[in-house]
C-alpha beads as a LAMMPS data file, in Angstrom:
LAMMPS data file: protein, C-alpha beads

267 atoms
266 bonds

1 atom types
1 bond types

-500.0 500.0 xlo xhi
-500.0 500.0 ylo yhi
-500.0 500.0 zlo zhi

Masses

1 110.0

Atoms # bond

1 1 1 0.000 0.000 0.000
2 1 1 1.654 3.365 -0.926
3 1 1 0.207 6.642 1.372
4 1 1 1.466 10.031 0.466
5 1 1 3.233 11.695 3.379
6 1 1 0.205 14.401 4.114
7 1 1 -1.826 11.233 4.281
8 1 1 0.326 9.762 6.847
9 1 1 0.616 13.229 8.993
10 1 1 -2.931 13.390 8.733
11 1 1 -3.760 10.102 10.519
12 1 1 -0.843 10.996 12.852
13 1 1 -2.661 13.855 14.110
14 1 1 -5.970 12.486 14.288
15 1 1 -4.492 10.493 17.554
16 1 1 -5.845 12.377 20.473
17 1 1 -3.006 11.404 22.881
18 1 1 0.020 12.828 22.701
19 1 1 2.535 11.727 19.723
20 1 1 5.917 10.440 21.306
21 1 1 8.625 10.116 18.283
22 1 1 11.632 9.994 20.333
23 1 1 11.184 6.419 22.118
24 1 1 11.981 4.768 19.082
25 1 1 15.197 4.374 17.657
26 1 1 15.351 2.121 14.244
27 1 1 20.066 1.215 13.814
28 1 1 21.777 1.154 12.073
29 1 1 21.392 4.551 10.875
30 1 1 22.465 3.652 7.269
31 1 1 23.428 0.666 5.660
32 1 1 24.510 -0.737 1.802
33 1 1 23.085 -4.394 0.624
34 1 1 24.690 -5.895 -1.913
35 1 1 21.954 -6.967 -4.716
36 1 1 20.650 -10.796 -3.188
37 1 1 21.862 -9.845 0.232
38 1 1 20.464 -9.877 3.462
39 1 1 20.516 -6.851 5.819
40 1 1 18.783 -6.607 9.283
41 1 1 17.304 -3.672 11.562
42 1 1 16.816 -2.996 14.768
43 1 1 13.887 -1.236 16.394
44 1 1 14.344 -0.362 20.099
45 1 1 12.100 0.831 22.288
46 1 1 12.731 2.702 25.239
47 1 1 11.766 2.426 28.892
48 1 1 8.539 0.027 27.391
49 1 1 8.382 -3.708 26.170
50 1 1 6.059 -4.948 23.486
51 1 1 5.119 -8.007 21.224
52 1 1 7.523 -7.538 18.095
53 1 1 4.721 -8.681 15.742
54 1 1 2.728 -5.333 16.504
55 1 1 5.621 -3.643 15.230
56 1 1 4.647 -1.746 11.636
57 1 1 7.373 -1.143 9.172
58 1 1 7.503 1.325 6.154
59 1 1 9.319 2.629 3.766
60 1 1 10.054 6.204 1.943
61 1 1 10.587 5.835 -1.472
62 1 1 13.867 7.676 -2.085
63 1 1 12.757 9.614 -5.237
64 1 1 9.103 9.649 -5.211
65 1 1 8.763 10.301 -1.135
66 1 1 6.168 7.891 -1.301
67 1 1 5.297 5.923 1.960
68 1 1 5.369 2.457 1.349
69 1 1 3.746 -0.495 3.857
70 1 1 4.250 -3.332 1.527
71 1 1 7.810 -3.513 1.555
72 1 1 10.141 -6.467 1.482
73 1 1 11.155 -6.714 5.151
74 1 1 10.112 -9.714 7.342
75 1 1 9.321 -8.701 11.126
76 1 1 8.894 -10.285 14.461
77 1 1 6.525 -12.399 15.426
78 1 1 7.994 -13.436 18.995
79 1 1 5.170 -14.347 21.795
80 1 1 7.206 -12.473 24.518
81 1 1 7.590 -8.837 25.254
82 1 1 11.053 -7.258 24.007
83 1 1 12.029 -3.520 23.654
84 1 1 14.117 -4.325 21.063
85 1 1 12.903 -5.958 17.606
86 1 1 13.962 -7.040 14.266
87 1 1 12.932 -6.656 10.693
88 1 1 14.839 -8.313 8.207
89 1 1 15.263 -7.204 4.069
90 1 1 16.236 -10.552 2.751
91 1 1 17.391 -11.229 -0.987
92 1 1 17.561 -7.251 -1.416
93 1 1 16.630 -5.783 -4.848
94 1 1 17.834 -2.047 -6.129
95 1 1 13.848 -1.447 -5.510
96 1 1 14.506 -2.133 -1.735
97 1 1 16.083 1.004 -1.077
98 1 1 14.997 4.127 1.082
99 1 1 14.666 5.459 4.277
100 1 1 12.845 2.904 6.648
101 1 1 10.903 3.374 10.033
102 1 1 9.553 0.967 12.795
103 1 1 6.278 2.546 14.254
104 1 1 4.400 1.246 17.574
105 1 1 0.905 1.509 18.901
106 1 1 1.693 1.079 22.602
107 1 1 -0.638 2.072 25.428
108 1 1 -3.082 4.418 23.335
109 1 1 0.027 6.210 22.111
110 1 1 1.560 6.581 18.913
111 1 1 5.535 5.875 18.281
112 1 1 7.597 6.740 15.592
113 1 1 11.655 5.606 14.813
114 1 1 14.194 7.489 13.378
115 1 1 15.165 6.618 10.030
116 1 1 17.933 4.222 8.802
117 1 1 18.871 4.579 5.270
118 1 1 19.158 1.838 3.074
119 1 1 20.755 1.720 -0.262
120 1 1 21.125 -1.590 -2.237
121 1 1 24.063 -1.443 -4.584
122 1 1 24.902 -3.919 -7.774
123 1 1 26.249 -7.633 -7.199
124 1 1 29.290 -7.250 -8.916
125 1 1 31.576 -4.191 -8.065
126 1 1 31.819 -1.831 -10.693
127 1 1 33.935 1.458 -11.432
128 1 1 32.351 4.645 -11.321
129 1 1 31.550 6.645 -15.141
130 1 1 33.046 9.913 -14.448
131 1 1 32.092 12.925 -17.026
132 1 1 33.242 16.340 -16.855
133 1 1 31.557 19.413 -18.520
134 1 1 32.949 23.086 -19.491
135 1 1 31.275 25.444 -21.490
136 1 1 31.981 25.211 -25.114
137 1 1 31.823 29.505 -25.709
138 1 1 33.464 31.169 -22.133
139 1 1 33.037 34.642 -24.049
140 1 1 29.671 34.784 -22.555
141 1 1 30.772 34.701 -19.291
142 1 1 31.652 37.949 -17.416
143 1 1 32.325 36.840 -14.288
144 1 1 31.914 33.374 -13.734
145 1 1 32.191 29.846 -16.108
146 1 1 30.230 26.674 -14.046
147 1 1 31.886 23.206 -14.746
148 1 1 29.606 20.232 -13.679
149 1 1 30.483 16.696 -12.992
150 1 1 28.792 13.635 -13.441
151 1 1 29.515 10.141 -11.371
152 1 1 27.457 7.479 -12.843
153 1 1 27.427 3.899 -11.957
154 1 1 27.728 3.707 -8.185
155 1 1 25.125 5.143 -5.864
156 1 1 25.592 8.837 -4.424
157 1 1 26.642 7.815 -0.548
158 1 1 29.334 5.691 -2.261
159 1 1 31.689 8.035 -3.610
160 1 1 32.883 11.506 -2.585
161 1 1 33.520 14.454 -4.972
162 1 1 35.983 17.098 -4.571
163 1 1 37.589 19.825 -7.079
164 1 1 41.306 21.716 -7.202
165 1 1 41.863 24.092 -9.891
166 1 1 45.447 24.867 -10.805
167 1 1 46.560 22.357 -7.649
168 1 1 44.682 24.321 -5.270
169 1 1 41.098 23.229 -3.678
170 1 1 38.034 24.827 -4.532
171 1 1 34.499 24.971 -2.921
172 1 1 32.315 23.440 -5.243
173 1 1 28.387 21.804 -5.052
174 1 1 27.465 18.517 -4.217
175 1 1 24.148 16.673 -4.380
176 1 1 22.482 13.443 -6.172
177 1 1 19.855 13.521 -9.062
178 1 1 17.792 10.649 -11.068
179 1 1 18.168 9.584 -14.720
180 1 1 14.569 10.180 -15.014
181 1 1 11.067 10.277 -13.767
182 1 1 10.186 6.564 -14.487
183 1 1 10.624 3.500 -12.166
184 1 1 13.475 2.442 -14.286
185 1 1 15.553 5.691 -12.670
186 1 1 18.734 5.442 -11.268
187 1 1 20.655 7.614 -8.781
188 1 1 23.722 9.278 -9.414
189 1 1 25.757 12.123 -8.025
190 1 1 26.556 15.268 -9.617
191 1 1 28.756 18.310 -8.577
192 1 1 29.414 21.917 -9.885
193 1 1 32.238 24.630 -9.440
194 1 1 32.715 27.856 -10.186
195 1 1 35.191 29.552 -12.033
196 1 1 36.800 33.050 -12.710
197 1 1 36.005 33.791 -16.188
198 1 1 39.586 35.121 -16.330
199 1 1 41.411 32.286 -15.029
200 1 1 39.193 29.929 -17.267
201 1 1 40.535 32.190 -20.501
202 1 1 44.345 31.713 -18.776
203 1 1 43.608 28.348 -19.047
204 1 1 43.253 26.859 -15.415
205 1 1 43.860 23.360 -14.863
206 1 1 40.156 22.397 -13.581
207 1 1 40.088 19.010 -12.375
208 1 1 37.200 16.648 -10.350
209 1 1 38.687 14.152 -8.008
210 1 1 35.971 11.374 -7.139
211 1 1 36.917 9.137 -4.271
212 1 1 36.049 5.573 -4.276
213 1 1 36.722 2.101 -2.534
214 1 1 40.440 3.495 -1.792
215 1 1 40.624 4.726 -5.367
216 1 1 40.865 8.226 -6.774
217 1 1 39.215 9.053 -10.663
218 1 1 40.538 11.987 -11.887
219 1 1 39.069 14.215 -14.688
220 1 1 40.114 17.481 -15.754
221 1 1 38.595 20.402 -18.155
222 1 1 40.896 22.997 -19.355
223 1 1 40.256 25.603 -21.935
224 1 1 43.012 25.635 -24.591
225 1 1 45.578 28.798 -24.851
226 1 1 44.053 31.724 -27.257
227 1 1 47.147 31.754 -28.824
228 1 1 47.376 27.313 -29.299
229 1 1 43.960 27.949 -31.230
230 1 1 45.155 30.008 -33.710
231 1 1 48.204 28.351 -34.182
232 1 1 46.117 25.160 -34.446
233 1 1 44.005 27.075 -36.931
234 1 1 46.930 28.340 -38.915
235 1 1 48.364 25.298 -39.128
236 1 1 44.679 23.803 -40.894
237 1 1 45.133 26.786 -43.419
238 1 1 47.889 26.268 -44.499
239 1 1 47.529 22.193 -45.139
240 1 1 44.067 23.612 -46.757
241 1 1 46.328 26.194 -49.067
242 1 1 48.453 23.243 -50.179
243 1 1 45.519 20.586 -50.865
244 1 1 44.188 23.687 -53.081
245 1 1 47.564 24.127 -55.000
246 1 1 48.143 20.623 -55.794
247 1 1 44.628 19.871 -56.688
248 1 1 44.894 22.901 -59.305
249 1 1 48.176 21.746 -60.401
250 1 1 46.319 18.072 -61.222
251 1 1 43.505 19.595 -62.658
252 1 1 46.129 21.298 -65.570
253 1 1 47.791 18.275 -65.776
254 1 1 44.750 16.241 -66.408
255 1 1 43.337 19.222 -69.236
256 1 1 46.709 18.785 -70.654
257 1 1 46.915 14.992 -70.889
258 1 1 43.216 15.504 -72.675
259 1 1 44.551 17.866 -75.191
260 1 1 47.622 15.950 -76.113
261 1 1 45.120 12.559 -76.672
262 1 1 43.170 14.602 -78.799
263 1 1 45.610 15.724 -81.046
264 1 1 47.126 12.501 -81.629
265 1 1 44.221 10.808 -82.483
266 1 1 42.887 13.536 -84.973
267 1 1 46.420 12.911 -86.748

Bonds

1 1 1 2
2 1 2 3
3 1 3 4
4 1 4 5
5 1 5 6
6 1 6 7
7 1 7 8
8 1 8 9
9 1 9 10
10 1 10 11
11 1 11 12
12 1 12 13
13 1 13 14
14 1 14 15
15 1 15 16
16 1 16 17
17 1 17 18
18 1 18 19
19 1 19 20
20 1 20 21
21 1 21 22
22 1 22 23
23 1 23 24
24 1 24 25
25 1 25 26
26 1 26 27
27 1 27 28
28 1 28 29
29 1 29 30
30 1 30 31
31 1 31 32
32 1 32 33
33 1 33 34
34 1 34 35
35 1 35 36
36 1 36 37
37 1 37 38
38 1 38 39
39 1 39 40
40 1 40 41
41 1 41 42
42 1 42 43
43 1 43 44
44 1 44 45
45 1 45 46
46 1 46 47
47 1 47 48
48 1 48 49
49 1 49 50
50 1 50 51
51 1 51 52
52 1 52 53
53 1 53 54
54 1 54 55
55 1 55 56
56 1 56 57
57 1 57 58
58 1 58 59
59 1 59 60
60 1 60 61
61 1 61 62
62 1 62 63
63 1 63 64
64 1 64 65
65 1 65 66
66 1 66 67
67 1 67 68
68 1 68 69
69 1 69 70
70 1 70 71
71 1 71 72
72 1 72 73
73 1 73 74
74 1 74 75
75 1 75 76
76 1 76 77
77 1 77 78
78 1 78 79
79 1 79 80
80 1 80 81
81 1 81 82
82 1 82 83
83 1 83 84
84 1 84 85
85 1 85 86
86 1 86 87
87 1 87 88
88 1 88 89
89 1 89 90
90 1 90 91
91 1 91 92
92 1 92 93
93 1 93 94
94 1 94 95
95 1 95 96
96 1 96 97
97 1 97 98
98 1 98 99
99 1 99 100
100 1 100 101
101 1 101 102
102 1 102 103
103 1 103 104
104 1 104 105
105 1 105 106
106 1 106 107
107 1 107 108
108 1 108 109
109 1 109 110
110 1 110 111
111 1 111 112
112 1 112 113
113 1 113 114
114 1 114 115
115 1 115 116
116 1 116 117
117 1 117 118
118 1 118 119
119 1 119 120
120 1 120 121
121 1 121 122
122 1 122 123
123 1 123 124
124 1 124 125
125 1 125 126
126 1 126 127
127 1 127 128
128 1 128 129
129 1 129 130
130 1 130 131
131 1 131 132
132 1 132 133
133 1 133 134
134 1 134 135
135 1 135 136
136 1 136 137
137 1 137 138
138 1 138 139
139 1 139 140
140 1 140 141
141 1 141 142
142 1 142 143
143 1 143 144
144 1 144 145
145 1 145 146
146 1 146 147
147 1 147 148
148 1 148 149
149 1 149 150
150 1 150 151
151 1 151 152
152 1 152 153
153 1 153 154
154 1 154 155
155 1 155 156
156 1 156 157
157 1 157 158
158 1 158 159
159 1 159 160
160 1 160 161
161 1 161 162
162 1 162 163
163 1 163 164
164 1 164 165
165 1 165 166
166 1 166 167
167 1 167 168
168 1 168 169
169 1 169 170
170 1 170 171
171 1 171 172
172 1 172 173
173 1 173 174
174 1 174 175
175 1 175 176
176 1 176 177
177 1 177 178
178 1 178 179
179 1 179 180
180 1 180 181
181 1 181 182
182 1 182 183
183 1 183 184
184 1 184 185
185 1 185 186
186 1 186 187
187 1 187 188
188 1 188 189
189 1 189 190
190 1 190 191
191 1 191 192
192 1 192 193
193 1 193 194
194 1 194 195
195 1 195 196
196 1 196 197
197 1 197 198
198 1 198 199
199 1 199 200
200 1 200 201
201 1 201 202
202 1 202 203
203 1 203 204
204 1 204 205
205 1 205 206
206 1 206 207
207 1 207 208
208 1 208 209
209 1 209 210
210 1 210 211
211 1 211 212
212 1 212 213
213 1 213 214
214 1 214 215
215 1 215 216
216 1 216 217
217 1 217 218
218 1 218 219
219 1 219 220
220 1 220 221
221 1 221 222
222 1 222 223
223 1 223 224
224 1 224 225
225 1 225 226
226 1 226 227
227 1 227 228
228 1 228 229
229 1 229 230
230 1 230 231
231 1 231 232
232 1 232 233
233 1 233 234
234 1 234 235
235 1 235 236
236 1 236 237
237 1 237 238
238 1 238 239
239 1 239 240
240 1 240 241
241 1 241 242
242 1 242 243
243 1 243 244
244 1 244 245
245 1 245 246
246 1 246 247
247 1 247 248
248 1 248 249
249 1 249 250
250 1 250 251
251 1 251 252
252 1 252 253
253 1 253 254
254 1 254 255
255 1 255 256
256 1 256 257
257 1 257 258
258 1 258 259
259 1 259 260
260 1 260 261
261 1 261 262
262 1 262 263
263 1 263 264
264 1 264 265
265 1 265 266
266 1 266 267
């Protein structure tokens, strides 16, 4: 059953007791399943015992903020009180992941857990995509040029992204963004900096340093020298100038050869 977060604060306040939300604590805090896994969490209650089947367990989609009750997590169903209780994710699926909360009915009151984050990540280990983005045309920019970085492959809380332009660190933007609207969307992690206009035409060595499983992916954007441009572009000219001299020369040749063919065979 999915319920829309107003829906859920709605029948939240509808209790006419007072709401406790700090006597439940749900650990770990955050956790990452490997796809087919198994991961367990804990739901303790404080200062109170209850039957660990009573316990209700949901889930917050992590894109749509949807609240989920049918998730795959198997609870308690022990016949004696505990203040602490399990619910287990078992063969864990990329779908499986979100923030998760234990919630309580106990004595006409209403309990609620903090949330443990759970993100399920791919069977087999994989290296992160990294792609790095300048601005094709800085002559726009007057004060500023914005690079952006994109880590693809791995999920957001898996890698960390940092920039240094010319050797030296810069404060840049970090945050995580989906493919696309559909169920088939996946999480990735994308950061921006900002640059000088002026040291971006100097040609600053931008570069975006992602950090993961011990290993640091480097990529960097640099705008070329004004003046390696138009020696680039010189240098195209003048190959251009000597493909058009040649092919002229050829082209005489060839109305030559035609003439000369001609004349002999008239004879």
């Amino acid at each position: 059953m999915h319920l829309r977060p107003s829906l859920l604060l709605a029948l939240v306040s509808s209790v006419t007791r007072v709401v406790c939300t700090a006597t439940l604590t749900l650990s770990p805090s955050s956790v990452l399943v490997r796809s087919g896994d198994s991961s367990t969490l804990t739901c303790s209650l404080q200062a109170a015992k209850t039957f660990c089947y009573t316990i209700t367990w949901f889930r917050v989609h992590p894109r749509t903020g949807e609240i989920d009750t049918s998730i795959n997590i198997l609870g308690g169903h022990d016949d004696d009180y505990a203040n602490e209780c399990k619910g287990t994710i078992t063969s864990a699926k990329p779908g499986d992941s979100g923030v998760y909360y234990c919630s309580l009915v106990h004595s006409a009151l209403s309990f609620f857990s903090s949330g443990a984050t759970v993100t399920v990540i791919g069977a087999i280990a994989v290296r992160p995509s990294v792609q790095i983005f300048s601005p094709l045309d800085s002559s726009r920019h007057n004060s500023d040029v914005q690079l952006l970085c994109w880590v693809m492959q791995v999920v957001p809380s898996q890698v960390h992204v940092s920039w240094t332009i010319d050797g030296e660190r810069a404060d840049g933007w970090t945050g995580s963004a989906w493919t696309n609207g559909g169920n088939s969307a996946v999480e990735f992690t994308r950061s921006w900096v900002r640059v000088r206009a002026e040291r971006w035409e100097r040609g600053a060595e931008c570069v975006c340093e992602v950090e993961y499983a011990g290993e640091t992916i480097r990529k960097t954007a640099q705008r070329r020298a004004q003046n390696d441009l138009s020696g680039s572009c010189h240098a195209v000219m003048w190959v251009y100038r000597w493909l058009g001299i040649i092919s002229s020369v050829l082209f005489v040749l060839l109305i030559f050869a035609l003439i000369v063919y001609c004349a002999a065979n008239i004879k």
